[in-house]
DRENPA-3360 file (N, C-alpha, C; in nm, 2 decimals, always signed):
BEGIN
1 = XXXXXXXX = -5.05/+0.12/-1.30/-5.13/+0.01/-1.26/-5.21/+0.04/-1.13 ~ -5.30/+0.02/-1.14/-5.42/+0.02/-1.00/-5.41/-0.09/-0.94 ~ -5.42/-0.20/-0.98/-5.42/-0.33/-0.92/-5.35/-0.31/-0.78 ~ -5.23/-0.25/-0.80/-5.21/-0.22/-0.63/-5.29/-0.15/-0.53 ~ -5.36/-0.09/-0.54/-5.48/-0.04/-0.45/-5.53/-0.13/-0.33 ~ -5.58/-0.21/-0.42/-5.64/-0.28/-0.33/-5.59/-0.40/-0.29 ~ -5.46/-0.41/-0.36/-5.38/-0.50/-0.23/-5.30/-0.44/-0.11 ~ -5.28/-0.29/-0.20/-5.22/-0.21/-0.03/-5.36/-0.19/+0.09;
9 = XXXXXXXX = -5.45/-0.17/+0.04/-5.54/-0.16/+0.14/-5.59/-0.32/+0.17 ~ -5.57/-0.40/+0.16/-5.56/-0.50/+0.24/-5.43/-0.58/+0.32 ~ -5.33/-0.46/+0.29/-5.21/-0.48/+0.36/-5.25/-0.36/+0.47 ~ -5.31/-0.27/+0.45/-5.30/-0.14/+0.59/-5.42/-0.23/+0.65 ~ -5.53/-0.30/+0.63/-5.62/-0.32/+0.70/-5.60/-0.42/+0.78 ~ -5.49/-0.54/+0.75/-5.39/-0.61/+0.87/-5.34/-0.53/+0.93 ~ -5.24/-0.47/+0.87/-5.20/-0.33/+0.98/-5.27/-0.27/+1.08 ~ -5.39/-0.23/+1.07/-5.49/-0.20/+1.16/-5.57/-0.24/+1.21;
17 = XXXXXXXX = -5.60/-0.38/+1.19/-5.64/-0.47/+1.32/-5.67/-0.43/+1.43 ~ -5.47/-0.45/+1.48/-5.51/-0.38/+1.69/-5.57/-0.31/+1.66 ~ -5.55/-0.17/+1.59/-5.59/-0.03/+1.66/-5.70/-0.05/+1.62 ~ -5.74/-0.09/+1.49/-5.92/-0.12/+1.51/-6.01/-0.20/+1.65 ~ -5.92/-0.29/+1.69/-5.99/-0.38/+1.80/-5.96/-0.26/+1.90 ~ -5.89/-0.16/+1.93/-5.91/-0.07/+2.06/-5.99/-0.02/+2.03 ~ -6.02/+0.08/+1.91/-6.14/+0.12/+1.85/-6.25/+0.09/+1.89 ~ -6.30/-0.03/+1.84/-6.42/-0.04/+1.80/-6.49/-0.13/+1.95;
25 = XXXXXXXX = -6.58/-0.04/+1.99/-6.66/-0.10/+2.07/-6.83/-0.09/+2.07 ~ -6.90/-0.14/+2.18/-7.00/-0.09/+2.16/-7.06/+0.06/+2.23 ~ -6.96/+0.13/+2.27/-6.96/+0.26/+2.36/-7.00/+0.36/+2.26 ~ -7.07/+0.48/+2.27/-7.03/+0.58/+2.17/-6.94/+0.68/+2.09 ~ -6.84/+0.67/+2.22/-6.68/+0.68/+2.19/-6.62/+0.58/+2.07 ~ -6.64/+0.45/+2.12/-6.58/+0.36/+2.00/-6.67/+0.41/+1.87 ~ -6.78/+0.38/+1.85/-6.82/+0.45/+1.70/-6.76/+0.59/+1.65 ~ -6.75/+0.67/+1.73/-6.67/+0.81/+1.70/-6.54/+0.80/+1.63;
33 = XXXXXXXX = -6.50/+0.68/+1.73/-6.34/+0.63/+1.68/-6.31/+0.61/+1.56 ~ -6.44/+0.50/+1.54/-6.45/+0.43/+1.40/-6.47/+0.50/+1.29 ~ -6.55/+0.60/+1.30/-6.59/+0.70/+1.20/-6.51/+0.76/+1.10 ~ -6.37/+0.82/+1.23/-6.30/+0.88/+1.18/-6.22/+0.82/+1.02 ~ -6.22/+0.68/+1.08/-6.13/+0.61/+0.94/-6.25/+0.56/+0.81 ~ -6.17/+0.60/+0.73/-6.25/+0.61/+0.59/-6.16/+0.57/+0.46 ~ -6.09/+0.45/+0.47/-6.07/+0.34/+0.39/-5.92/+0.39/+0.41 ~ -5.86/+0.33/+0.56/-5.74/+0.38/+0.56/-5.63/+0.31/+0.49;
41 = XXXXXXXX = -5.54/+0.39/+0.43/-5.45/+0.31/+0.37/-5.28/+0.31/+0.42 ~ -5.29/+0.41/+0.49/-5.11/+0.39/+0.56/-5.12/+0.47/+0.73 ~ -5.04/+0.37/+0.77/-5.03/+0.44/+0.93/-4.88/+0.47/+0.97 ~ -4.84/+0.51/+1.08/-4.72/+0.58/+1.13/-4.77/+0.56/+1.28 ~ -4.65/+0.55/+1.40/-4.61/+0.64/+1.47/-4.58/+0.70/+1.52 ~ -4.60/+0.81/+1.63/-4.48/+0.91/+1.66/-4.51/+0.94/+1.82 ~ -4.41/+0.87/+1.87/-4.41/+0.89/+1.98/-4.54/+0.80/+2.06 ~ -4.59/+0.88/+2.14/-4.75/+0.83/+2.20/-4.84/+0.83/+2.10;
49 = XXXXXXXX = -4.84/+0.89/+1.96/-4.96/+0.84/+1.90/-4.94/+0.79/+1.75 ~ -5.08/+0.76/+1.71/-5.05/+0.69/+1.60/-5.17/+0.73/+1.50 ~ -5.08/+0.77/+1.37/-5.15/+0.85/+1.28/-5.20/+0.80/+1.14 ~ -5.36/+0.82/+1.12/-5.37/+0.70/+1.00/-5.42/+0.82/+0.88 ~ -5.40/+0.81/+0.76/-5.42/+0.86/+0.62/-5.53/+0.76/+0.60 ~ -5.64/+0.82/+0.58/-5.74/+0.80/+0.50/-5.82/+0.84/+0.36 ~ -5.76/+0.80/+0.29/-5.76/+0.77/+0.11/-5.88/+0.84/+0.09 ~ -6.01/+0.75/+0.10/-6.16/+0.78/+0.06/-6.16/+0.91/+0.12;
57 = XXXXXXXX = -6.17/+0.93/+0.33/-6.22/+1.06/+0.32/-6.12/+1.19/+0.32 ~ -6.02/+1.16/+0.24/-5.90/+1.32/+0.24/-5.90/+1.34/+0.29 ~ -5.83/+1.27/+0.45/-5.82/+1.34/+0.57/-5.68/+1.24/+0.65 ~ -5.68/+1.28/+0.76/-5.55/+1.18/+0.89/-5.61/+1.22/+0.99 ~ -5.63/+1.07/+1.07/-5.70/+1.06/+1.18/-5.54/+1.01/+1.29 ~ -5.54/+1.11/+1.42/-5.43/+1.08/+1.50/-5.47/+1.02/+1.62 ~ -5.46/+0.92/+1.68/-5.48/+0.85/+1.79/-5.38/+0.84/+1.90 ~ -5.43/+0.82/+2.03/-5.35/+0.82/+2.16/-5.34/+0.67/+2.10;
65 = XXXXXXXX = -5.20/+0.64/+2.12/-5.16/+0.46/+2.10/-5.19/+0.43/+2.23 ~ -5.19/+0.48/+2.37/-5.23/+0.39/+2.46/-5.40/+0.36/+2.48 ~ -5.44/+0.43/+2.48/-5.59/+0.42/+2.47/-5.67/+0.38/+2.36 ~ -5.63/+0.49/+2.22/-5.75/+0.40/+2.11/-5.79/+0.55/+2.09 ~ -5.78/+0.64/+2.19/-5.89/+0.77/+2.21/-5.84/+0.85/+2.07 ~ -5.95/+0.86/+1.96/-5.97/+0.97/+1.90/-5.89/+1.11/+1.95 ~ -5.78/+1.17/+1.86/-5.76/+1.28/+1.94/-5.80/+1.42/+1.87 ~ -5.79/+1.34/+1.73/-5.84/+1.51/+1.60/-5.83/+1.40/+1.49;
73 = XXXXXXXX = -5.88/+1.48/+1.39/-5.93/+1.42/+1.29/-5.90/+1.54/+1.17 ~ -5.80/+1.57/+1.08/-5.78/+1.65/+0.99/-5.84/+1.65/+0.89 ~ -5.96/+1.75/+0.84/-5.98/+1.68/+0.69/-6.00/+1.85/+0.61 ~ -5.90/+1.94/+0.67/-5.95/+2.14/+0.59/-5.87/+2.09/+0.45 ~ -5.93/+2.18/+0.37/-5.90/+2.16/+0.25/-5.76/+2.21/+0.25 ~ -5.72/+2.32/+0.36/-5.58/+2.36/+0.34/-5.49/+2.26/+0.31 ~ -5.51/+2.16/+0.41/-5.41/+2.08/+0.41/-5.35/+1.99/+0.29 ~ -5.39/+2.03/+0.19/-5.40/+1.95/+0.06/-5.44/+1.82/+0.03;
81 = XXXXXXXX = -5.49/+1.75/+0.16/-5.50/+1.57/+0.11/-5.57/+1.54/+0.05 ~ -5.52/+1.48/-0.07/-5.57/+1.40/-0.23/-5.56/+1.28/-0.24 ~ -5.65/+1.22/-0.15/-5.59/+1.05/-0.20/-5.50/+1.01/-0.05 ~ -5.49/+1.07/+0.05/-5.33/+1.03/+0.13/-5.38/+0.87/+0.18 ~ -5.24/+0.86/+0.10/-5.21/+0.71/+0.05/-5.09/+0.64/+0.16 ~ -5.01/+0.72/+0.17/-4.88/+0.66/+0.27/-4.90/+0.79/+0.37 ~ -4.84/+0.77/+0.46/-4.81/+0.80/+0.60/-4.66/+0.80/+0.64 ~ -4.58/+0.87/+0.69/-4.43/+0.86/+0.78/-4.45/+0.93/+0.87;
89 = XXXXXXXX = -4.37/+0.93/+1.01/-4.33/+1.05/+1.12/-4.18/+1.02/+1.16 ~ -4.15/+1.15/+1.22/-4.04/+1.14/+1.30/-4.06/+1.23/+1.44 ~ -4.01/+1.21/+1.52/-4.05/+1.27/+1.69/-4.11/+1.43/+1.61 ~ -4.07/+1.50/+1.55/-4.12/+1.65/+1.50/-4.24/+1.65/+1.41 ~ -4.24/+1.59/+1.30/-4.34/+1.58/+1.17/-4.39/+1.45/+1.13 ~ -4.48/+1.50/+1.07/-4.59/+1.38/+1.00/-4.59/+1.46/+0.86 ~ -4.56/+1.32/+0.76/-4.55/+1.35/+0.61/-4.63/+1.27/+0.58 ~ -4.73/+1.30/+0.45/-4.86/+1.27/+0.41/-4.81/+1.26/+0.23;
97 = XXXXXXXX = -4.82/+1.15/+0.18/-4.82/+1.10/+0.00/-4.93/+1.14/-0.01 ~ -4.97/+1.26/-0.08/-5.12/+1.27/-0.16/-5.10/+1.20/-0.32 ~ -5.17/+1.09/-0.34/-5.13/+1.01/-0.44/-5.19/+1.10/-0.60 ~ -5.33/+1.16/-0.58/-5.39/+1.19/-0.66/-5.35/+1.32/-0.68 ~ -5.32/+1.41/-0.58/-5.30/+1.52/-0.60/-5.14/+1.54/-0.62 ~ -5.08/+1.40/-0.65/-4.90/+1.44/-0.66/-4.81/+1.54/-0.57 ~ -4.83/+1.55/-0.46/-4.78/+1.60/-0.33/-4.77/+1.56/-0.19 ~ -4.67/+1.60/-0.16/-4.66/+1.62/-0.01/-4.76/+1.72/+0.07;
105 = XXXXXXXX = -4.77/+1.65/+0.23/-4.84/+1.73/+0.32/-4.75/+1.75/+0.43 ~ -4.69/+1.78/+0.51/-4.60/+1.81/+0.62/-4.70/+1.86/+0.74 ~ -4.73/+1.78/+0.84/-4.76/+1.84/+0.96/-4.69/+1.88/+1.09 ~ -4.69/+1.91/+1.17/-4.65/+1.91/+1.31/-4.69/+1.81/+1.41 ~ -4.61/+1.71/+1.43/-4.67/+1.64/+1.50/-4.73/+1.62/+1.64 ~ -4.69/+1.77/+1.66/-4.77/+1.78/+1.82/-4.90/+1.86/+1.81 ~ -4.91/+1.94/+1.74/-5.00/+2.03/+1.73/-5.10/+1.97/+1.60 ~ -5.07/+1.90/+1.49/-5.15/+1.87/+1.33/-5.14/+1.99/+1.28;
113 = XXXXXXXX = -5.06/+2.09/+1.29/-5.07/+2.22/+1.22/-5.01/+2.20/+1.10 ~ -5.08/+2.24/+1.01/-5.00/+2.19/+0.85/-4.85/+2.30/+0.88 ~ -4.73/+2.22/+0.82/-4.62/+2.30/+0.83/-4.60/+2.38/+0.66 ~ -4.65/+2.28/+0.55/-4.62/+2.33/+0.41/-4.65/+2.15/+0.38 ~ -4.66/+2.24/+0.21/-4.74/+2.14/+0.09/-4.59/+2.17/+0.01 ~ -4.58/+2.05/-0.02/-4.47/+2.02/-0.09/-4.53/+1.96/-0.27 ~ -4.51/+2.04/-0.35/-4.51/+1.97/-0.50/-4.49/+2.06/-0.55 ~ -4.46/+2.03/-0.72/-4.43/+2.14/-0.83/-4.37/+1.99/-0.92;
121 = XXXXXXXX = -4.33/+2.05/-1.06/-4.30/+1.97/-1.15/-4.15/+1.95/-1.11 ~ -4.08/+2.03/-1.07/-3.94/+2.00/-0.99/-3.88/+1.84/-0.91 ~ -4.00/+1.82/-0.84/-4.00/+1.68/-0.78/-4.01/+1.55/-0.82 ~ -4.11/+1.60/-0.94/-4.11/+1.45/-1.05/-4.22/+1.37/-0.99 ~ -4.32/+1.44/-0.89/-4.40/+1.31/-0.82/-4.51/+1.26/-0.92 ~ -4.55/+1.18/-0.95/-4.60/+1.08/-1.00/-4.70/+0.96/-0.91 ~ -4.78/+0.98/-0.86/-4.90/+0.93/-0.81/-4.79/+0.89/-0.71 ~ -4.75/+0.96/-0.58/-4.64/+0.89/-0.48/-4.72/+0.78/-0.38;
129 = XXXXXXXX = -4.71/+0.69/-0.34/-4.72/+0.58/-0.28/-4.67/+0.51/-0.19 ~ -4.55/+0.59/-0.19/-4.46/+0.52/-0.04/-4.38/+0.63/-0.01 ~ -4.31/+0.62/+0.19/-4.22/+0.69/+0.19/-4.14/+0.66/+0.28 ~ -4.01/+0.70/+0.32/-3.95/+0.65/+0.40/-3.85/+0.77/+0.48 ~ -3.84/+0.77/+0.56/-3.75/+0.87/+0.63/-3.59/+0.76/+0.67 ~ -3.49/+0.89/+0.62/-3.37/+0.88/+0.60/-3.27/+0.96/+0.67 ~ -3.28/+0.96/+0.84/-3.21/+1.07/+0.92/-3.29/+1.16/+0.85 ~ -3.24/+1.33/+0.82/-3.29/+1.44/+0.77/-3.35/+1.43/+0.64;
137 = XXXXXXXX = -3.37/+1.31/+0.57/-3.42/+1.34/+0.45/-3.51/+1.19/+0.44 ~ -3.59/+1.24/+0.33/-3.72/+1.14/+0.32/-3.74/+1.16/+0.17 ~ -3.75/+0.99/+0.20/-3.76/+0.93/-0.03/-3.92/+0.89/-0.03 ~ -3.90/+0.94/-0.17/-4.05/+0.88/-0.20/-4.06/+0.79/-0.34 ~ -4.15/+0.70/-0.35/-4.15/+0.62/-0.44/-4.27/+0.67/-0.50 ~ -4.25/+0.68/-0.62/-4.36/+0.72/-0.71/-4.44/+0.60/-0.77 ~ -4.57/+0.58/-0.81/-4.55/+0.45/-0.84/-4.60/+0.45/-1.02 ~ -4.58/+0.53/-1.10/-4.58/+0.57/-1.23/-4.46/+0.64/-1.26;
145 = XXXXXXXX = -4.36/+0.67/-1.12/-4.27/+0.74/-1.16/-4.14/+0.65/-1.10 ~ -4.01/+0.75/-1.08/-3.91/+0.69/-1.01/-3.91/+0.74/-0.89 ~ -3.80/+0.77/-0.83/-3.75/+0.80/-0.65/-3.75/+0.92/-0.62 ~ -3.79/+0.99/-0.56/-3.79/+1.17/-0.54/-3.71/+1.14/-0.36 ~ -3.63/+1.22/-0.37/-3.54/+1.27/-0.21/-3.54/+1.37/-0.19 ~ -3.63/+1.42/-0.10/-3.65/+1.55/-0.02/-3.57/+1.60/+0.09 ~ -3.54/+1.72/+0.16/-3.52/+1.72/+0.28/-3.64/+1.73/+0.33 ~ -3.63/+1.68/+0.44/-3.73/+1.63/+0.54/-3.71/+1.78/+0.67;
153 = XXXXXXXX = -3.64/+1.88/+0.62/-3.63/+1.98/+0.72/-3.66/+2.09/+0.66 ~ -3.68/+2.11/+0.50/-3.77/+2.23/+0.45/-3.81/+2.20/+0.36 ~ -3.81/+2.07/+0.32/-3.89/+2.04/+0.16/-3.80/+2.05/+0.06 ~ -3.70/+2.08/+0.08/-3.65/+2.13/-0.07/-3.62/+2.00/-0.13 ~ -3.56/+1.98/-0.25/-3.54/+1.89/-0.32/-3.41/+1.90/-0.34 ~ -3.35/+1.69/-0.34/-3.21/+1.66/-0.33/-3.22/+1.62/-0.43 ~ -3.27/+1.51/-0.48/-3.27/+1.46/-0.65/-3.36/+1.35/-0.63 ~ -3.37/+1.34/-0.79/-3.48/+1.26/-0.88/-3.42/+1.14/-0.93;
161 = XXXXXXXX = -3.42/+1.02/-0.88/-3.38/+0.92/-0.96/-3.50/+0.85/-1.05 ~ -3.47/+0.84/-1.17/-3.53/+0.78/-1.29/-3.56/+0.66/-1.27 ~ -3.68/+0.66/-1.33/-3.72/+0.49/-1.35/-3.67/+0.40/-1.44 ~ -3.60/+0.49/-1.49/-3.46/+0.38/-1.62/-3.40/+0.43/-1.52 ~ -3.31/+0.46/-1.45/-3.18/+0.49/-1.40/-3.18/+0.35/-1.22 ~ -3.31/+0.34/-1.20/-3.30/+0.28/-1.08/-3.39/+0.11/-1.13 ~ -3.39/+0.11/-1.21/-3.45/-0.02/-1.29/-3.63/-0.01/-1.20 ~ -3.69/+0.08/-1.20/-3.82/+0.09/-1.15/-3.93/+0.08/-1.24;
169 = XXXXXXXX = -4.03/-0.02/-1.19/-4.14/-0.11/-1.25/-4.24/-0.10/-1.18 ~ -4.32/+0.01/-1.16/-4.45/+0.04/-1.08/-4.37/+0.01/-0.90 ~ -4.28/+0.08/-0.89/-4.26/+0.13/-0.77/-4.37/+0.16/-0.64 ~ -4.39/+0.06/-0.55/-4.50/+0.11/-0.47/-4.49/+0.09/-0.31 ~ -4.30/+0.08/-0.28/-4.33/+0.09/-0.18/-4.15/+0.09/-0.15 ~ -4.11/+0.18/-0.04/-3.97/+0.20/-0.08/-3.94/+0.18/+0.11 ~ -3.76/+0.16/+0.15/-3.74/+0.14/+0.26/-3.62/+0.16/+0.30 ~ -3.56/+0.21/+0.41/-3.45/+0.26/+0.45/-3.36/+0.17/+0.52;
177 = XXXXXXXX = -3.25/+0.09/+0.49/-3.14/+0.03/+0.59/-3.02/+0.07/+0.56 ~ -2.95/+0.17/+0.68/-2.86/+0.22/+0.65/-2.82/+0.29/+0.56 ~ -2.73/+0.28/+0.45/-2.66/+0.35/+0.36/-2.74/+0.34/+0.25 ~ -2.85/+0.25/+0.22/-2.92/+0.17/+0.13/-3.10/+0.20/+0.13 ~ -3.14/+0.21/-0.03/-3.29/+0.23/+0.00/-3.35/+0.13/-0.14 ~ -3.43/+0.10/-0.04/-3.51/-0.01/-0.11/-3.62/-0.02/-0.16 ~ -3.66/-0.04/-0.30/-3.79/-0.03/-0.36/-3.81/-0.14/-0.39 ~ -3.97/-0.18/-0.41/-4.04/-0.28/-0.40/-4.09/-0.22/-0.52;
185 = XXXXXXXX = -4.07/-0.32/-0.70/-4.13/-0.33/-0.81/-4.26/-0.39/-0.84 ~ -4.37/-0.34/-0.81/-4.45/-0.49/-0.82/-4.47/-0.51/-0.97 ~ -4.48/-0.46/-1.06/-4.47/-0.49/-1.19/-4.40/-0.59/-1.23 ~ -4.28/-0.57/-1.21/-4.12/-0.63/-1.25/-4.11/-0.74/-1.15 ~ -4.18/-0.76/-1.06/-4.16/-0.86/-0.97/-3.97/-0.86/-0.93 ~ -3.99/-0.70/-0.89/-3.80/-0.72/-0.84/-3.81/-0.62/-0.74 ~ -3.70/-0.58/-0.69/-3.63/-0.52/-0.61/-3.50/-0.40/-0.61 ~ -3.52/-0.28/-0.61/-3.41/-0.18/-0.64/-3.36/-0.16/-0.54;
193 = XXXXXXXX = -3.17/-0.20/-0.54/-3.10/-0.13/-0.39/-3.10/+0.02/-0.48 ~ -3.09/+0.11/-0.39/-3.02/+0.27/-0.40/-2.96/+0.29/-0.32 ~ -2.79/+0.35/-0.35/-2.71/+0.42/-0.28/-2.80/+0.53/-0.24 ~ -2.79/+0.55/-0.10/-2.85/+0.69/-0.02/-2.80/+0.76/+0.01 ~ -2.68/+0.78/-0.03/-2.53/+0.87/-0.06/-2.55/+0.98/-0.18 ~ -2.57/+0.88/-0.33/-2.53/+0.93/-0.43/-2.67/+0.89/-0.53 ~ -2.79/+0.80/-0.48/-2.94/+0.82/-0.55/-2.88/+0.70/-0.71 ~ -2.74/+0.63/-0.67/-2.68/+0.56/-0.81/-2.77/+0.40/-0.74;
201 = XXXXXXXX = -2.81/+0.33/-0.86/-2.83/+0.20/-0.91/-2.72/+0.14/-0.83 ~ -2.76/+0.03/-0.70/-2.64/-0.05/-0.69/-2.67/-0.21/-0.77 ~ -2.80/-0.26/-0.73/-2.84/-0.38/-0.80/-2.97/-0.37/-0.84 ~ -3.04/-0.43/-0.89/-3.20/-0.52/-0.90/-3.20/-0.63/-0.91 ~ -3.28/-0.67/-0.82/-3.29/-0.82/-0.78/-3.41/-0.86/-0.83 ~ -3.40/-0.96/-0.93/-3.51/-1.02/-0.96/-3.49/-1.19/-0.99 ~ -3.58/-1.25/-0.94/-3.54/-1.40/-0.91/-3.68/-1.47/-0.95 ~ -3.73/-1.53/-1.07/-3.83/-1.58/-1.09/-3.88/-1.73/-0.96;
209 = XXXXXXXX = -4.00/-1.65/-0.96/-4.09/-1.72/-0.85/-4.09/-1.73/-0.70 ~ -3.93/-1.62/-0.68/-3.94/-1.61/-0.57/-4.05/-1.43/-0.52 ~ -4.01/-1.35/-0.55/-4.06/-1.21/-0.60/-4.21/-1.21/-0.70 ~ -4.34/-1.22/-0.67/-4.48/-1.21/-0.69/-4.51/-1.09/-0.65 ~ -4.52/-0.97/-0.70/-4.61/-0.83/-0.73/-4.53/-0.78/-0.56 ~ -4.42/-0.78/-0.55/-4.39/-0.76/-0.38/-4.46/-0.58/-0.37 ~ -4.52/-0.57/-0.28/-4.58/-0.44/-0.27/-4.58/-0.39/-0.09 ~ -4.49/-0.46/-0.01/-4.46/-0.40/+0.09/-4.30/-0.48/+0.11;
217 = XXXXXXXX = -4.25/-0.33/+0.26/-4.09/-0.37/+0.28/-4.10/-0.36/+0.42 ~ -4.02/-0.44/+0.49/-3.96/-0.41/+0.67/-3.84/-0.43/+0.65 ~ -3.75/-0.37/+0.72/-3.60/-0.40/+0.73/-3.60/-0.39/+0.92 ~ -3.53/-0.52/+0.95/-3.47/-0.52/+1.07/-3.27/-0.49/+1.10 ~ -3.25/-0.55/+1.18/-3.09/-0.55/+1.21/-2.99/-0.57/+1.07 ~ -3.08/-0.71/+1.06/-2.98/-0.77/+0.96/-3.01/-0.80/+0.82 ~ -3.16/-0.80/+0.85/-3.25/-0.83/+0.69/-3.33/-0.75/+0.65 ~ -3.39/-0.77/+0.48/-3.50/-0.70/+0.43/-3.57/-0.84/+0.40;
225 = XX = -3.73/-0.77/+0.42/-3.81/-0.87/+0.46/-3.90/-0.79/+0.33 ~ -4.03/-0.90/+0.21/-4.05/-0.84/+0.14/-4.17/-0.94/+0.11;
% end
């Protein structure tokens, strides 16, 4: 389904609000700022800055979070971005969902130096759309496919959970609490828990009328929010 498209990008474009209002001024710095983003659709993160994937122009634009200030703008064809659709970091790396090109991008989060391109038919990716970091390892939701679990410390691959096996219905957006990962069906109008132990089916939650096309996740202390 596509229909998600353009409800995620009207979920990243609330998301980017502030950082558009630091952005955008009448200075020629603020236009510079603005330039960089080109129909962004996922942000991150890490540390002092904050890193946006922009879909239209195959590229990630990284920002000082205190300022607003433009700091680089990635768009070499090395890097592989196809579509980057989702965004994650952790204090070391920045991981990039290329949706169209069915891969990972791995950067350095201090430097933007590509670290390695992650894909092959091994991983099962399927237009990936969401991601989540899990201590050393990071899930991806496919959203034509099922769950792919990577390590997040050389790419390799932990396993593939099925979209019969995890009850997955256009999977587009997945999330980490604890022991537990969470996908957001917007098809199915439900919800997949996953053991983050063992990649097994614990429930699916589906509850008519409460659950409408859910296409984003937050988890706090004690709840998931959807």
């Amino acid at each position: 389904m596509r229909r998600a498209n353009s409800q995620i990008l009207a979920v990243a474009s609330t998301t980017l609000v502030m950082l558009c209002a630091v952005l955008s001024s009448s200075s020629p710095s603020g236009a510079t700022r603005l330039a960089a983003l080109d129909q962004p659709l996922g942000i991150t993160a890490s540390g002092s800055h904050v890193w946006v994937a922009n879909a239209e122009g195959n590229s990630v634009s990284e920002f000082d979070a205190a300022s607003g200030a433009l700091v680089r703008t990635l768009a070499d064809t090395t890097d592989g971005f196809d579509t980057p659709i989702a965004i994650s970091a952790n204090r070391s790396n920045v991981w990039v969902a290329n949706k169209t090109g069915n891969s990972l991008t791995e950067l350095n989060a201090k430097t933007g130096a590509l670290e390695r391109i992650v894909k092959g038919p091994s991983y099962h990716f399927s237009d990936p759309i969401g991601l989540a970091f899990s201590g050393p390892y990071l899930w991806v939701a496919n959203e034509t496919g099922g769950l792919s679990e990577i390590s997040a410390i050389n790419g390799s691959l932990i396993r593939v959970v099925s979209a019969s096996l995890g009850h997955f219905d256009n999977p587009v957006d997945v999330t980490v609490s604890g022991n537990w990962v969470w996908v957001a069906n917007e098809a199915s109008n439900s919800l997949s828990e996953i053991s983050a132990a063992s990649g097994a089916l614990v429930r699916n939650i589906s509850r008519a009328g409460e659950f409408v096309a859910p296409i984003g996740l937050a988890v706090d202390d004690q709840s998931l929010w959807v």
